[in-house]
PDB file of N, CA, C, O and CB in Angstrom:
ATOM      1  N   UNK A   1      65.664 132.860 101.881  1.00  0.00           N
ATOM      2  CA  UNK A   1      66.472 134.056 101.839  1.00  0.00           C
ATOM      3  C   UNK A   1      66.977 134.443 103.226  1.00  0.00           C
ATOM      4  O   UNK A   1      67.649 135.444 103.478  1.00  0.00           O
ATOM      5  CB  UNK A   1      65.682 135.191 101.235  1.00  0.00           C
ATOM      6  N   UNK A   2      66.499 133.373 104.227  1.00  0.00           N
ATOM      7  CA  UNK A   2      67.595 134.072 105.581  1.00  0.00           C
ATOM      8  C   UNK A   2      68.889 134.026 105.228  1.00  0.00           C
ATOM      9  O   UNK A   2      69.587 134.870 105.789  1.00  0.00           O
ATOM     10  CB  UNK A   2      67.625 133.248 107.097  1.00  0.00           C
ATOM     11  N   UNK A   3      69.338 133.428 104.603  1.00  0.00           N
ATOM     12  CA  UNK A   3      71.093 133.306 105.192  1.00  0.00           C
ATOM     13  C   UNK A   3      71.217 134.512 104.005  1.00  0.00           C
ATOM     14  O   UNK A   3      72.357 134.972 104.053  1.00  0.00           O
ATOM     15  CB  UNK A   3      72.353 131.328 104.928  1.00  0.00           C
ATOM     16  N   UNK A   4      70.819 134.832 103.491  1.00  0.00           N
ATOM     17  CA  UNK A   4      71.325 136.573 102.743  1.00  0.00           C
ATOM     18  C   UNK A   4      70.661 137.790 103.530  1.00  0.00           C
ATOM     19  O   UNK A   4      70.973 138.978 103.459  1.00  0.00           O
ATOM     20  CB  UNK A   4      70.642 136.847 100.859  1.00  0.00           C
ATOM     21  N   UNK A   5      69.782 137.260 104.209  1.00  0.00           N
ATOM     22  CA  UNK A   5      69.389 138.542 104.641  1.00  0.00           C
ATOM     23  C   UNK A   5      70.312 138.759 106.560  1.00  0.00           C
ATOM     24  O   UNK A   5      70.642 139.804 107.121  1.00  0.00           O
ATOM     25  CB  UNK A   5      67.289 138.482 104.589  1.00  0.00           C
ATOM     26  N   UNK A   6      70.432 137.500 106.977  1.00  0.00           N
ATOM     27  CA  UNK A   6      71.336 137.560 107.709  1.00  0.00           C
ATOM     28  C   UNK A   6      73.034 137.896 107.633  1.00  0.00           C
ATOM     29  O   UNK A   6      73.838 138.319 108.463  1.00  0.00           O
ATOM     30  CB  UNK A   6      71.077 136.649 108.048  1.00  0.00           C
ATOM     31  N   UNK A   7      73.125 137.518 106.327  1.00  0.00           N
ATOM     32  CA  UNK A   7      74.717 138.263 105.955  1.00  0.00           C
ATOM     33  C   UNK A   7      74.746 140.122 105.488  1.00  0.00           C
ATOM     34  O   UNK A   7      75.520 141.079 105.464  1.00  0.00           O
ATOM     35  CB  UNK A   7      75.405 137.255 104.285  1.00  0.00           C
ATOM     36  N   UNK A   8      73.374 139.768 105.188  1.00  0.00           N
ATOM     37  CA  UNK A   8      73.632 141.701 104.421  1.00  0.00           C
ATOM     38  C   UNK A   8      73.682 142.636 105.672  1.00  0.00           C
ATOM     39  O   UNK A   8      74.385 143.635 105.827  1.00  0.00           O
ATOM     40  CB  UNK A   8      71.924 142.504 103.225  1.00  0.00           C
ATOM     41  N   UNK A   9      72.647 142.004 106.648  1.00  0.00           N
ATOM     42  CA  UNK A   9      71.879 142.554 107.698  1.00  0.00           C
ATOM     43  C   UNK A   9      73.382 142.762 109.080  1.00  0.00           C
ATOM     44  O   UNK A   9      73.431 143.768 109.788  1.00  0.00           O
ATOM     45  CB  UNK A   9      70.314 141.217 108.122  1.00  0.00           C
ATOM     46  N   UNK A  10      74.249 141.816 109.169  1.00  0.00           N
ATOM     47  CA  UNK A  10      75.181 141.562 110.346  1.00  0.00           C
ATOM     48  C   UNK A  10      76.047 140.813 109.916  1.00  0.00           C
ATOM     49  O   UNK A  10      76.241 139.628 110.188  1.00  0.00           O
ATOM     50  CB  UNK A  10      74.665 140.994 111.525  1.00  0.00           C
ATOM     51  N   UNK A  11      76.916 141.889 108.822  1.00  0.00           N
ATOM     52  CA  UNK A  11      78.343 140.715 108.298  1.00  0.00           C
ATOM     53  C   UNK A  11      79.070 140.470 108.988  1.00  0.00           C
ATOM     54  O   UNK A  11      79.631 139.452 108.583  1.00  0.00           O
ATOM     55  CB  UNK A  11      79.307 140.977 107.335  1.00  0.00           C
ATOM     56  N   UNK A  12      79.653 140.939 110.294  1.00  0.00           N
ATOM     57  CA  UNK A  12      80.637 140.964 111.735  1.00  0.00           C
ATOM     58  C   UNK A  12      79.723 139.039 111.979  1.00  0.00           C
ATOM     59  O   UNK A  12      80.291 137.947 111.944  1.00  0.00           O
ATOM     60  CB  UNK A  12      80.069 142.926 113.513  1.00  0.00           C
ATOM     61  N   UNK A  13      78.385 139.303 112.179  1.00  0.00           N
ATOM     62  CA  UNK A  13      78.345 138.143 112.342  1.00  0.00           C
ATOM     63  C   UNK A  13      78.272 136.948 111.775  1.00  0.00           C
ATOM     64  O   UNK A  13      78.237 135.926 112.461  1.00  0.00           O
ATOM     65  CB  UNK A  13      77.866 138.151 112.763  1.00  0.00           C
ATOM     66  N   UNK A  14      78.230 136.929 110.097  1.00  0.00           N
ATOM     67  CA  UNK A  14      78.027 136.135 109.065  1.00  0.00           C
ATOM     68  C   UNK A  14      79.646 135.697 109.047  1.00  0.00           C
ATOM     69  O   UNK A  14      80.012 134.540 108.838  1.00  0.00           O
ATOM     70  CB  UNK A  14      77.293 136.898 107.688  1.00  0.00           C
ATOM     71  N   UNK A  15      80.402 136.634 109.259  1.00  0.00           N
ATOM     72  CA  UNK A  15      82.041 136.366 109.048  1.00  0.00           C
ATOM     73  C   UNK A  15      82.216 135.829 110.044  1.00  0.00           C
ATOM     74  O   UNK A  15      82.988 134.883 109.890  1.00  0.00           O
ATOM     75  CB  UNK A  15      83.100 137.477 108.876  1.00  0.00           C
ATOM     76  N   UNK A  16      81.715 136.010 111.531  1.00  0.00           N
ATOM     77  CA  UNK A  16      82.496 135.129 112.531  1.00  0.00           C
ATOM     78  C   UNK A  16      81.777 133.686 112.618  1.00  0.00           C
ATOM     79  O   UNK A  16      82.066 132.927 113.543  1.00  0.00           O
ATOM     80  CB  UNK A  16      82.531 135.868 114.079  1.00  0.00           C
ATOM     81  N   UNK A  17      80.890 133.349 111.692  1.00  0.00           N
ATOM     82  CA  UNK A  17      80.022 131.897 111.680  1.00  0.00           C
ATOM     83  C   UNK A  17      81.304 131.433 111.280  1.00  0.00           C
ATOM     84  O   UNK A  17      82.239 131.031 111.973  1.00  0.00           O
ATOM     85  CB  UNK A  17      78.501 131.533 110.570  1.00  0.00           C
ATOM     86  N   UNK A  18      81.173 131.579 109.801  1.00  0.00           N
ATOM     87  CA  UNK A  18      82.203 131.359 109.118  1.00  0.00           C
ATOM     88  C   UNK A  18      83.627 131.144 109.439  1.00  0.00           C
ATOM     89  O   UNK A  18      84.112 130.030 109.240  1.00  0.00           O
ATOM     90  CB  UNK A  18      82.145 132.111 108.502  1.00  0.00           C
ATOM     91  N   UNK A  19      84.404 132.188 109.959  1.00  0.00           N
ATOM     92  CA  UNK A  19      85.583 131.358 110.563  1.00  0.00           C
ATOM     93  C   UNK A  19      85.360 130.311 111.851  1.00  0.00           C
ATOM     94  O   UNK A  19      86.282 129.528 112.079  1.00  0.00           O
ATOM     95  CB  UNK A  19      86.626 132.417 111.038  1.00  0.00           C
ATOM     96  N   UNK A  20      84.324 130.274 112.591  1.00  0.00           N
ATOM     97  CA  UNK A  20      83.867 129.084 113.506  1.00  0.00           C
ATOM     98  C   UNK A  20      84.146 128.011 112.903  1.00  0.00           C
ATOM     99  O   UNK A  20      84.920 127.083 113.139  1.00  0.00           O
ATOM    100  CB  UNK A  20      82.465 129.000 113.874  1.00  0.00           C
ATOM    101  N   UNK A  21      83.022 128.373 111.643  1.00  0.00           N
ATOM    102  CA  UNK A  21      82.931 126.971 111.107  1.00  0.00           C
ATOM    103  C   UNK A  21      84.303 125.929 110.324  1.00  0.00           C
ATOM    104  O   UNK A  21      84.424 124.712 110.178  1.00  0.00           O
ATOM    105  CB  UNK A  21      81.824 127.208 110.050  1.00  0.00           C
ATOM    106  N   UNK A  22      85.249 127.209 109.921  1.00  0.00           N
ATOM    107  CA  UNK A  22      86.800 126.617 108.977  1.00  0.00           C
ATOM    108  C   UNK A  22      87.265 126.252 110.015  1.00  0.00           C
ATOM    109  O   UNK A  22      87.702 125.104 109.929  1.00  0.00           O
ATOM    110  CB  UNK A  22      87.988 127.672 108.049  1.00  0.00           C
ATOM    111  N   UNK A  23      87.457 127.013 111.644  1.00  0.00           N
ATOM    112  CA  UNK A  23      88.564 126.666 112.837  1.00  0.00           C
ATOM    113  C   UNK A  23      87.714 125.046 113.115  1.00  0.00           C
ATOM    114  O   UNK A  23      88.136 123.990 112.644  1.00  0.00           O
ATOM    115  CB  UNK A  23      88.584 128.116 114.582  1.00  0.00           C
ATOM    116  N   UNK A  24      86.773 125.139 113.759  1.00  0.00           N
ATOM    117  CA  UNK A  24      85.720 123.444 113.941  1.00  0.00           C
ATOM    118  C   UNK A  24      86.423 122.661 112.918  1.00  0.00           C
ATOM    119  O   UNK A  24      86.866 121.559 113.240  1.00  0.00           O
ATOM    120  CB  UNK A  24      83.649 123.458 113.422  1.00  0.00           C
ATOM    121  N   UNK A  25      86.581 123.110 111.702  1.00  0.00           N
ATOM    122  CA  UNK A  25      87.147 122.276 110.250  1.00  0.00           C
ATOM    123  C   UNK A  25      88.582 121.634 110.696  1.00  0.00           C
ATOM    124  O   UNK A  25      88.741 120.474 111.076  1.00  0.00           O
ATOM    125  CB  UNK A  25      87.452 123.510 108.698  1.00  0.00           C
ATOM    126  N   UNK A  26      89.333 122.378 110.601  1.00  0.00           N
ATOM    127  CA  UNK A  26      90.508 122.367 110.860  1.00  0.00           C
ATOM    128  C   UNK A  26      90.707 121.660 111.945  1.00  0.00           C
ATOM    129  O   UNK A  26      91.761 121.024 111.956  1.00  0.00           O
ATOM    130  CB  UNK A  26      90.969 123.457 110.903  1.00  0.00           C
ATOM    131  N   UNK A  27      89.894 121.553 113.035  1.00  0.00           N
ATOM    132  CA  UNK A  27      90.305 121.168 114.584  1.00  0.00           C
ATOM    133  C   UNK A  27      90.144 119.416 114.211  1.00  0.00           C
ATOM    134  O   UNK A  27      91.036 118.569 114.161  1.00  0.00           O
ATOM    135  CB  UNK A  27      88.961 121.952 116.121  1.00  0.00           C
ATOM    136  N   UNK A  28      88.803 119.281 114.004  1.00  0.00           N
ATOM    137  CA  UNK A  28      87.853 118.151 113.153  1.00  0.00           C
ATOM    138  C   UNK A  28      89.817 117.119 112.366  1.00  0.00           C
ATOM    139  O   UNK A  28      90.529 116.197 112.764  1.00  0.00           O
ATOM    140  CB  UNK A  28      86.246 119.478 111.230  1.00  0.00           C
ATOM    141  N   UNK A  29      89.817 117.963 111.315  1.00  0.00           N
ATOM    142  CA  UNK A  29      91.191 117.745 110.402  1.00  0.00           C
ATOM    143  C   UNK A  29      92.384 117.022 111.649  1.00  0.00           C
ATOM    144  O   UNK A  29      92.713 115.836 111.597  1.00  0.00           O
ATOM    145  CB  UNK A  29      91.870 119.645 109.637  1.00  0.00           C
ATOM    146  N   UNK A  30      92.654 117.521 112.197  1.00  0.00           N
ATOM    147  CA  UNK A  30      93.616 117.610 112.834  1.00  0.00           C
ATOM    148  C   UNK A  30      93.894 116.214 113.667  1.00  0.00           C
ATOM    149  O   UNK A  30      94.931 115.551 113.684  1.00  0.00           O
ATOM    150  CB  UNK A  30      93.450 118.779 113.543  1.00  0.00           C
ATOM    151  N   UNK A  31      92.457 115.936 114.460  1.00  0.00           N
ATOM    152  CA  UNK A  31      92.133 115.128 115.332  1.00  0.00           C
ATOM    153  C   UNK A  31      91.702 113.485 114.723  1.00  0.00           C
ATOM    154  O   UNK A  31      91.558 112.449 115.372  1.00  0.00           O
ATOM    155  CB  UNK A  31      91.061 115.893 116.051  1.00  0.00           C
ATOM    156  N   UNK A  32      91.605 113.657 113.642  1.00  0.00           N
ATOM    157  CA  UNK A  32      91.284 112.864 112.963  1.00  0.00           C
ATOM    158  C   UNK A  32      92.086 111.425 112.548  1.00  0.00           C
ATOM    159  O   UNK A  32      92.994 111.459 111.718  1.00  0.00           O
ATOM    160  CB  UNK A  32      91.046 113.585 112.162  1.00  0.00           C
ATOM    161  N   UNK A  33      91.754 110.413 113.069  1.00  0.00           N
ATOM    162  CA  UNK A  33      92.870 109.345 113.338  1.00  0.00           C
ATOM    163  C   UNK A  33      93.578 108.918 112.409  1.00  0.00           C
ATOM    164  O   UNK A  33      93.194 108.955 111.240  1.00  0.00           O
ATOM    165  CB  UNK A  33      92.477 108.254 113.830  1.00  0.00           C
ATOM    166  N   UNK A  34      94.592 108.499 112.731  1.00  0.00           N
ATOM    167  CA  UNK A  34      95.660 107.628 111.234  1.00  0.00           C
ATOM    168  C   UNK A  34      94.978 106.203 110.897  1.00  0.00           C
ATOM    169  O   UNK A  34      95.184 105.462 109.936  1.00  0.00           O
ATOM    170  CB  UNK A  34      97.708 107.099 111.799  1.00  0.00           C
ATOM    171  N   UNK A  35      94.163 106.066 111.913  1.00  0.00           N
ATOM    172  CA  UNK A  35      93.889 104.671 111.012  1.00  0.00           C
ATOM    173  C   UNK A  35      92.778 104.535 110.129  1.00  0.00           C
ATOM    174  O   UNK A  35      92.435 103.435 109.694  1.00  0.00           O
ATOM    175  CB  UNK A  35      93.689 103.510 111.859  1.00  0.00           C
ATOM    176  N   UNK A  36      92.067 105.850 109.777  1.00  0.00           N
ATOM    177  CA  UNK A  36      91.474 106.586 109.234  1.00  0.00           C
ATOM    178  C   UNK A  36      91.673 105.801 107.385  1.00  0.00           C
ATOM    179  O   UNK A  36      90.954 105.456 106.448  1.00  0.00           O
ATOM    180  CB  UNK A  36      92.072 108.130 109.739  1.00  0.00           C
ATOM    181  N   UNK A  37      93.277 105.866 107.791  1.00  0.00           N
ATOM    182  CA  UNK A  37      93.362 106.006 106.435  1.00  0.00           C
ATOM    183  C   UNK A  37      95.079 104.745 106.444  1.00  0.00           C
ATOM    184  O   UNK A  37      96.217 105.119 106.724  1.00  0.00           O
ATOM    185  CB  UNK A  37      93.478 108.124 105.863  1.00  0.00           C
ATOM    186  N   UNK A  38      94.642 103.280 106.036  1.00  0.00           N
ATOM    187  CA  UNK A  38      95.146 102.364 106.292  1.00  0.00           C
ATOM    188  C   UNK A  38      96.679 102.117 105.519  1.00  0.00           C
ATOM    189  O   UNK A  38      96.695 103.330 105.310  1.00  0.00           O
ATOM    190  CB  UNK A  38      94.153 101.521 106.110  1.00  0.00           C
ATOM    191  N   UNK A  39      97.455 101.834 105.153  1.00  0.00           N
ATOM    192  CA  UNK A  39      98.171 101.666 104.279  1.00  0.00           C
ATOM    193  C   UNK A  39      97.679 100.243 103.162  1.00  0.00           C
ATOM    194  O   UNK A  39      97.575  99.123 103.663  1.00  0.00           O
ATOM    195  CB  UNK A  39      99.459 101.625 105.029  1.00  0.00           C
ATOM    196  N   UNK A  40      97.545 100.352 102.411  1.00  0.00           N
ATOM    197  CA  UNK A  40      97.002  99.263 101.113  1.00  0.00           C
ATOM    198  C   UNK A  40      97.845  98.412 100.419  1.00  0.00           C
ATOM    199  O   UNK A  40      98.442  98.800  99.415  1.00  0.00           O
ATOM    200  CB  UNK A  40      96.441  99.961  99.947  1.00  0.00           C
ATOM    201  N   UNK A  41      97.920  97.617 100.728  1.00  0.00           N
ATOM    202  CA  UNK A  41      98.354  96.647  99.857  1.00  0.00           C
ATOM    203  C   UNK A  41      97.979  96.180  98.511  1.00  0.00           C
ATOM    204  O   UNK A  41      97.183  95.254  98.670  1.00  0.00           O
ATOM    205  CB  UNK A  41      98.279  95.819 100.420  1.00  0.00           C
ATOM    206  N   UNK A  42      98.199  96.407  97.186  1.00  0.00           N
ATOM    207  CA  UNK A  42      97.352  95.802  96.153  1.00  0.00           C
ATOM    208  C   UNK A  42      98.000  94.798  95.943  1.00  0.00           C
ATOM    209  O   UNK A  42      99.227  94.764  95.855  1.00  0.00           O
ATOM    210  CB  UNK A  42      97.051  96.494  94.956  1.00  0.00           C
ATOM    211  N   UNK A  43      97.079  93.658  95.816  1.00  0.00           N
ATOM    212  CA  UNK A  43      97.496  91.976  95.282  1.00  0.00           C
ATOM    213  C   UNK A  43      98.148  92.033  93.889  1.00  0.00           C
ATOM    214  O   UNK A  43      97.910  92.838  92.989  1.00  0.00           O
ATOM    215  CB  UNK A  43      95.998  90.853  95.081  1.00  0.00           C
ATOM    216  N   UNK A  44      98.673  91.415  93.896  1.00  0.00           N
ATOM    217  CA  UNK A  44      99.125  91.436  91.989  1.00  0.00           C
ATOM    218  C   UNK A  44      99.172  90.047  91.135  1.00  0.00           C
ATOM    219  O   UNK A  44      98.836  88.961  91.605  1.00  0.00           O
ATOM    220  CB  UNK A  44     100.911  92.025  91.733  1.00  0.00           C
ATOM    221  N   UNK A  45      99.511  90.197  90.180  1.00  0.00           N
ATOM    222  CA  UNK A  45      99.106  88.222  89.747  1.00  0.00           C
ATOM    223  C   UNK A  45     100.157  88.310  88.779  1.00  0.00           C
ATOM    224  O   UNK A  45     100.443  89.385  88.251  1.00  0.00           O
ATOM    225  CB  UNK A  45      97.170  87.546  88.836  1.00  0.00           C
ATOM    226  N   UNK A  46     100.685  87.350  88.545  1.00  0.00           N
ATOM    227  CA  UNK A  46     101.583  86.960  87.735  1.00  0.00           C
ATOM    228  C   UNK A  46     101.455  85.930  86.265  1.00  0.00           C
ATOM    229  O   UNK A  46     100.660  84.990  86.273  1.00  0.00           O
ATOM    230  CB  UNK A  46     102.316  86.466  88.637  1.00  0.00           C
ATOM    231  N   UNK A  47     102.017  86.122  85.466  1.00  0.00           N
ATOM    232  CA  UNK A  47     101.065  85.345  84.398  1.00  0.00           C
ATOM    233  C   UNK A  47     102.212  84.784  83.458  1.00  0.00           C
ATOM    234  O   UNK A  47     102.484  85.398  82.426  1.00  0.00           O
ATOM    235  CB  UNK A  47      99.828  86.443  83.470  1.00  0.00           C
ATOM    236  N   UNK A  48     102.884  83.626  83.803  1.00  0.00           N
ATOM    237  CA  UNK A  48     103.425  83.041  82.619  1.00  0.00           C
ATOM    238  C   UNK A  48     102.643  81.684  81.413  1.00  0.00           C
ATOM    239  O   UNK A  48     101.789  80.835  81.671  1.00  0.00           O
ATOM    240  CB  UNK A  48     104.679  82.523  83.293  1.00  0.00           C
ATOM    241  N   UNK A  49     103.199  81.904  80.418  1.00  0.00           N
ATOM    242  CA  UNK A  49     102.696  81.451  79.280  1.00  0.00           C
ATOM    243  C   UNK A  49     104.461  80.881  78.666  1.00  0.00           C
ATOM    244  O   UNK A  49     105.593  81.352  78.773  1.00  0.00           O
ATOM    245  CB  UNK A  49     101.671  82.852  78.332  1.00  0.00           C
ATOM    246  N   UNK A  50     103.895  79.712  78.053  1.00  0.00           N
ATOM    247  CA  UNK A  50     105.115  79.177  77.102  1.00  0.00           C
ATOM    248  C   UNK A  50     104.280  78.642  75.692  1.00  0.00           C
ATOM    249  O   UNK A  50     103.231  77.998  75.694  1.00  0.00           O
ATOM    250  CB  UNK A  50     106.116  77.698  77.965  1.00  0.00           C
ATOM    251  N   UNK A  51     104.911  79.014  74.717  1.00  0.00           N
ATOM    252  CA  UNK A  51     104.459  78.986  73.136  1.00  0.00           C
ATOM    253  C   UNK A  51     105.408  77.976  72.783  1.00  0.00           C
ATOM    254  O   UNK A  51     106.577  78.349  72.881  1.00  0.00           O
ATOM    255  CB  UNK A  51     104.615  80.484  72.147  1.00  0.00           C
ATOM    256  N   UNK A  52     105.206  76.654  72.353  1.00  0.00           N
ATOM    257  CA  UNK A  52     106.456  75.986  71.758  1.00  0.00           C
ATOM    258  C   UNK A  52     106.457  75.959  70.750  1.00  0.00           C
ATOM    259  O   UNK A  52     105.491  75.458  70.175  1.00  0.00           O
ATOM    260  CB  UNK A  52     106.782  74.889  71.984  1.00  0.00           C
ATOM    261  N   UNK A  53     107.727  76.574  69.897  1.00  0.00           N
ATOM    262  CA  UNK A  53     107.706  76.274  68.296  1.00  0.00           C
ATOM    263  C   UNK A  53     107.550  77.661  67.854  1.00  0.00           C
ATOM    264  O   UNK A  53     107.248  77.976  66.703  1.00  0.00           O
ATOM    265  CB  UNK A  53     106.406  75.214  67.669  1.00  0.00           C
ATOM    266  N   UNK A  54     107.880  78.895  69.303  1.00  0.00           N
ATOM    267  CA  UNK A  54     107.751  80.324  68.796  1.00  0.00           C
ATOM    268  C   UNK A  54     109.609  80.502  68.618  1.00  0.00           C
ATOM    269  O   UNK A  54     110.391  79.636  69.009  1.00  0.00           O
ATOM    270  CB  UNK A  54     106.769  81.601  70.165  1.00  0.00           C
ATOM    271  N   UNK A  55     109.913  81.440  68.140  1.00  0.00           N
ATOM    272  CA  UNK A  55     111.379  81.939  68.021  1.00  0.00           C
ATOM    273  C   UNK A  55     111.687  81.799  69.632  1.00  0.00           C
ATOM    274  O   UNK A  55     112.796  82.097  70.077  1.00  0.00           O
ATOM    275  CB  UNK A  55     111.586  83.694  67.292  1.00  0.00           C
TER     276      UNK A  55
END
């Protein structure tokens, strides 16, 4: 029960954790590299078939 009794007790300070913690988020977000996140190629396959004696 600390983190309720620390929010009931000093919400000025429970609220400024809190936006610390979204701005850190955001900064974190921001900085965060492009190669992070690669561009993908998916392979694909190709599939022919011949039926003789179909229409």
């Amino acid at each position: 029960m600390f983190l309720s009794d620390v929010s009931i007790k000093r919400p000025v300070f429970a609220t400024m954790m809190m936006v610390a913690l979204v701005v850190l988020g955001i900064v974190s977000y921001r900085r965060l590299a492009i190669d992070e996140y690669p561009d993908v190629t998916y392979p694909t396959i190709s599939v022919q078939t011949s039926y003789p004696g179909a229409s």
